[in-house]
N, C-alpha and C positions, 0 to 999 in steps of 0.2 A: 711485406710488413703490414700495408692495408686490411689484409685478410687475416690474419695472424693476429690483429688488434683486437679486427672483427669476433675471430672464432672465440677468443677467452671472451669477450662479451656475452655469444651466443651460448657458449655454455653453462653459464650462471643463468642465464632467463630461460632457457630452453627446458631444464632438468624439472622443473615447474609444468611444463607441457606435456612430458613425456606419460605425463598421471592426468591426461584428459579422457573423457569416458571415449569407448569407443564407437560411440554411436557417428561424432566428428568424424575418426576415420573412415566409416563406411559413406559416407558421404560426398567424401571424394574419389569414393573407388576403391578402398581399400580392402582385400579379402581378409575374411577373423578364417577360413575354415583350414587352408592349408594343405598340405600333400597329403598326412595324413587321412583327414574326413574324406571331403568330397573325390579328393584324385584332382583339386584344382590348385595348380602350384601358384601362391602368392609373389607377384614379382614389384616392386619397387624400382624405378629405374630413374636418374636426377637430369637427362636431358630427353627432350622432345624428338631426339634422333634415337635413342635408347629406347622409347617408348615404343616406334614405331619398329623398330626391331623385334623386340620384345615379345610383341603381337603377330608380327608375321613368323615367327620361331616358334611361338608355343602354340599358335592356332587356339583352339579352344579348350586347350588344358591349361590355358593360364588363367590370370588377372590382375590386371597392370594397373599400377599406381605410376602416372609418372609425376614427380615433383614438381618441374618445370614445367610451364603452359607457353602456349606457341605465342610468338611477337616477347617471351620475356629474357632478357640479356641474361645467361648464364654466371657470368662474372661478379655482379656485384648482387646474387640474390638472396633476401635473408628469410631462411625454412618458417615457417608457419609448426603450432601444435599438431593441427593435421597431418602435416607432413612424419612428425617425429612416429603420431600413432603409429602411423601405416609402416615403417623403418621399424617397429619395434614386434610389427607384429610379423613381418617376410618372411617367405623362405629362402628367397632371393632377392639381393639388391646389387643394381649395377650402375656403377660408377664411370663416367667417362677417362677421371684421370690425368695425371699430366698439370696438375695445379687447375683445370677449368673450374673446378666447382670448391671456390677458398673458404665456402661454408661446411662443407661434410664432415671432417674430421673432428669438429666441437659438435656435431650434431649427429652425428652415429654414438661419441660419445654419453651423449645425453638418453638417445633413447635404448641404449645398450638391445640392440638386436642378438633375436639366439640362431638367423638364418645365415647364409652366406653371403659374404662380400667381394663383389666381382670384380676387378680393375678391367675394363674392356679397352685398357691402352698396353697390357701386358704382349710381347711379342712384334710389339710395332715399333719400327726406327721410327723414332722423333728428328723431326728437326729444330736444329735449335736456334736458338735468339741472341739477345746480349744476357751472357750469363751473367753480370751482375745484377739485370733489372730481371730477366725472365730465366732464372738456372735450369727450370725442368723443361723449358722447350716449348715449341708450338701443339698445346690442345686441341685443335682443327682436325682432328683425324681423320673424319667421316665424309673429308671433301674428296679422297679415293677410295673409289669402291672396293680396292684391291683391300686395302684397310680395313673396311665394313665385313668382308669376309673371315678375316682374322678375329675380328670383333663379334659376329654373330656364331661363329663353331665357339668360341668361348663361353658365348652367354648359353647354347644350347647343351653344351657338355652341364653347366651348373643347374640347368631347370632339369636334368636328365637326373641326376643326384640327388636333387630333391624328390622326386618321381621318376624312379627306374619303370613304373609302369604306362609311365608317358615315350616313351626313348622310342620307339618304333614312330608317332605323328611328329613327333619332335625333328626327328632325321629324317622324315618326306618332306616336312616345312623348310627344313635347312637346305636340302636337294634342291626343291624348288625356285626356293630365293638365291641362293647362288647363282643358279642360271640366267635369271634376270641378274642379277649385277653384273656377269658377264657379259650378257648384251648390252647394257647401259654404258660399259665403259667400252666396247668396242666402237658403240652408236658415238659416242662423244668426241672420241679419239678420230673416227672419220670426218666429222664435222670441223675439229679445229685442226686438223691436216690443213685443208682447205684453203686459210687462211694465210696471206701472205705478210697482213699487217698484224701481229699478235701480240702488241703490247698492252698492259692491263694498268690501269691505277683503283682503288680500292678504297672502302672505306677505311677499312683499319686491316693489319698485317692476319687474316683470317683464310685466305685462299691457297697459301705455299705449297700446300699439297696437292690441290687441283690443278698449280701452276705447273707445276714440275712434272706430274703426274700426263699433263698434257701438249707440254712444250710450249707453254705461254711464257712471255717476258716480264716478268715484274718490275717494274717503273717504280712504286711507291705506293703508300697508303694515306690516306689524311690524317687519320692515326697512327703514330711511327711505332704502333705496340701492338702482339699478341693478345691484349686486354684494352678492352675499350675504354677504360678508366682514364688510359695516359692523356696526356695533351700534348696538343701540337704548340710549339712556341711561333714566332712570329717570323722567324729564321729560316726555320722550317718552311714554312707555310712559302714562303717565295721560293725557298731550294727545290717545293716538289711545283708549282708554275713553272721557274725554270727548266725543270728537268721533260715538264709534258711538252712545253712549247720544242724544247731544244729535240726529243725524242720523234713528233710527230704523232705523239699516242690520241689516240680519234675519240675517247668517252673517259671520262670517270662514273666511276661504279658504284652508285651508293646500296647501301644494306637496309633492308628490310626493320628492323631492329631498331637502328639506329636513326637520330635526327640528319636530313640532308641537310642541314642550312650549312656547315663550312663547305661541306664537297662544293654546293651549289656554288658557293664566292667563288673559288677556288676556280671552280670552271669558267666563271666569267674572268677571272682576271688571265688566264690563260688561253679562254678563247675556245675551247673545247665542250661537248656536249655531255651535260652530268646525268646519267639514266636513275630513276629513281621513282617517285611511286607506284603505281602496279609491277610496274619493270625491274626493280631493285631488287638487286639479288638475297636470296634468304643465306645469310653466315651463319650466327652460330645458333640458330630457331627453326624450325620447322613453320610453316606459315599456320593461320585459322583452319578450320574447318571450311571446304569449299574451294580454298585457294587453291591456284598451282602450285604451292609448294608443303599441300599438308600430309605428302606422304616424303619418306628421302628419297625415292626415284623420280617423286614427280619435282622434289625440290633441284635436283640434278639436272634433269630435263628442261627447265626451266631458268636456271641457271645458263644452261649451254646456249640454249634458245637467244638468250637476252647477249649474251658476250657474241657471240658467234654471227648476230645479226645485227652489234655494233662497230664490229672489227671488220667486218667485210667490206 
């Protein structure tokens, strides 16, 4: 409903944006020239994992706009005029999906795009939530890489469409990158083999698919929600202490993104150590430029690194 309130809002202010010059959009990266001109297919992508996708798929027949910039919370973020330009002017735009991004749909409206629109959660079992508060499921996709594959032959078939005379670099990039996600998800899976003690507690309910994907135990979240938005009541807050103390679970796992300050109470009243600055794992952001986690394999890696060397 939050988001729903939100998008009739954005799209009254937004449709005002849509008619910014486009000098805005090229300044965040936006391409004006297209498949047809250059042979450089315009891509728009609205998460920081999308992004990086994006770019490792099209190599250098694209040029990517991504919406979201790294460290910023997908859930509650409201598009910018730049953003509408660059969505108005695409050949492609791809969407994560799954209710993550409660802004798109008043903002695609807005900028009424003439290129395609990708769902890159099409073909993926979702897991689901409490269908009254969360009906479409857990948006986390991109925490198995099994996933990311499904996700990037999709976003490659639609830059292939826009540019039939890209489809030969496009399918060596897609080759490529698949093999690396295969070795990351084997690398990872021998890592938390290993592991005798595997239980997890989390910032908010963001990992389900990395959990399962890799035989980890889920304990709980500080956030009892798919959306960081929720809140923990005070109920809560002692049910998931009790449940670490009673479990024996060794860390809480704060997010990159997000504020540590409840994880960190949370850990002292339970007596557990909460990992969190450099260490904090990256959920639904890709980290800066520089960090370990500003690519998705290196955000993976780093990921495993941190659980794998607090659970041992």
């Amino acid at each position: 409903m939050r988001h729903t309130i939100r998008a009739a809002a954005l799209a009254c202010l937004l449709v005002a944006g849509a008619a910014c010059s486009t000098d805005e959009g090229l300044a965040s990266g936006a391409s004006t020239s297209g498949a047809a001109g250059s042979g450089t297919i315009s891509v728009v992508t609205t998460t920081t994992q999308l992004t990086d996708f994006a770019r490792e798929i099209g190599g250098s027949r694209v040029k990517v706009y991504g919406v979201l910039q790294a460290n910023v919370d997908p859930h509650d973020y409201e598009p910018s005029p730049a953003d509408i330009a660059a969505l108005a002017k695409a050949d492609v735009i791809v969407r994560n999906g799954i209710g993550l991004e409660g802004w798109f749909d008043a903002t695609i409206k807005a900028a009424s795009p003439k290129g395609q629109v990708v769902d890159a959660s099409d073909g993926i079992e979702v897991r689901r939530g409490d269908e009254a508060e969360e009906p479409e499921g857990d948006p986390h996709i991109w925490h198995n890489p099994q996933n990311v594959v499904v996700m990037v032959t999709k976003m490659a078939a639609a830059m292939e469409r826009a540019n039939p005379g890209a489809a030969a670099e496009i399918q060596r990039n897609l080759a490529t990158y698949k093999d690396k996600l295969t070795a990351l998800d084997n690398d990872i899976k021998g890592q938390v083999d290993q592991l005798s003690n595997k239980k997890v507690v989390t910032n908010h309910d963001a990992f389900g698919y990395y959990i399962e994907r890799y035989g980890l135990e889920f304990v709980g979240s500080i956030i009892p929600s798919f959306d960081t938005s929720a809140e923990l009541s005070a109920t809560q807050i002692a049910e998931v202490v009790a449940t670490i103390r009673s479990t024996g679970t060794k860390a809480v796992f704060s997010e990159s993104s997000l504020p540590p300050k409840t994880a960190e109470a949370i850990g002292r009243e339970a007596g557990v150590k909460v990992v969190a600055g450099e260490d904090a794992l990256y959920g639904d952001t890709l980290g800066p430029a520089g960090s370990d986690g500003d690519t998705y394999i290196k955000m993976l890696e780093h990921n495993t690194k941190v659980i794998v060397g607090n659970l041992r």
